[in-house]
C-alpha positions, 0 to 999 in steps of 0.5 A: 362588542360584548353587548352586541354578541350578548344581544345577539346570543338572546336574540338567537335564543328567544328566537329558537324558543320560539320556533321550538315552540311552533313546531311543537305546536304544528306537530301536536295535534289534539283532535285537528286531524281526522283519523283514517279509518286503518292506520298504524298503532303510534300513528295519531297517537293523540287521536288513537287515545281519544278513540279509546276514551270514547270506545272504553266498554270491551268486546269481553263486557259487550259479551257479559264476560263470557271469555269463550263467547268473545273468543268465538266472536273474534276468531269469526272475525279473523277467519272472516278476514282470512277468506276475505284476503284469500277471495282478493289474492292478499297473502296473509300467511306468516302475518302476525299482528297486533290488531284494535278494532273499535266498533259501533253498536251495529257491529261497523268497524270504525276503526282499526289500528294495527303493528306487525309484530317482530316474528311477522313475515314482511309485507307491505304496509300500504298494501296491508293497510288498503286490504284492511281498509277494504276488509272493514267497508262493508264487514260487520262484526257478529255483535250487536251492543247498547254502544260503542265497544272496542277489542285489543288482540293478536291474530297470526295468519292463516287462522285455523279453527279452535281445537276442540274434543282432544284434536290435534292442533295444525302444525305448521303455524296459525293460531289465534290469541286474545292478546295474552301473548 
């Protein structure tokens, strides 16, 4: 009796290694799945990884390291987004996010991941994915490159611009940031 119970106490226990096994298998995807165009940061994460890799070179570096020319170029970016939302009825204000966007060499947004961050007003995800997959179609980022090149930052909606001279910033909320925060 207790080479029966043994044997079946292996058996269920290979067994269950086994399906562990392929289970981990189904889930770990390396390449087998096509990344969307807008998804979740920590969504596909070993496709994101991949995406990195393969968009390595900076929006800083694509800007021979001038922090205020890949400043300027990235609020045009948001600004662009921010009047593309307005001009579609997609409330933005009060989003804060987290935002990778990874660029071809003609200034195509391939890609853009994104996360909400903890002090962002609620919205829909589907909603916000549609309107950034709807933004990115046919936009073009104001920079042209030798490759491939990707930006990490922050952004916080309505975006209002840079101050500049002395002026008074807004006071009631809007501004942007490379993604120092």
């Amino acid at each position: 009796m207790k080479k029966i119970i043994y044997s079946c106490f292996l058996l269920a226990f290979f067994g269950m290694s086994t399906l562990s096994a392929t289970a981990n298998d189904a889930f770990d995807s390396k390449g087998d799945t096509i990344l969307p165009p807008v998804f979740l940061i920590g969504e596909f994460e070993n496709q994101y990884n991949e995406l990195i890799q393969d968009y390595e070179t900076l929006l800083f570096t694509v800007c021979d390291f001038d922090m205020d020319a890949a400043f300027s170029k990235w609020q045009s970016m948001l600004r662009e987004m921010d009047s593309f939302a307005k001009q579609n009825d997609v409330d933005l204000d009060g989003v804060k996010v987290w935002l990778n966007v990874f660029l071809e060499k003609n200034g195509k947004i391939s890609h853009l991941a994104y996360y909400l961050k903890p002090m962002s007003k609620n919205i829909d995800q589907a909603e916000l994915s549609a309107f950034f997959k709807t933004f990115i179609k046919d936009y073009r980022f104001p920079l042209l490159s030798k490759g491939n090149y990707s930006h990490y930052g922050t952004a916080s909606f309505p975006v209002y611009p840079i101050r500049s001279n002395g002026a008074t910033p807004p006071t009631d909320g809007g501004q942007l940031s490379t993604g120092r925060n």
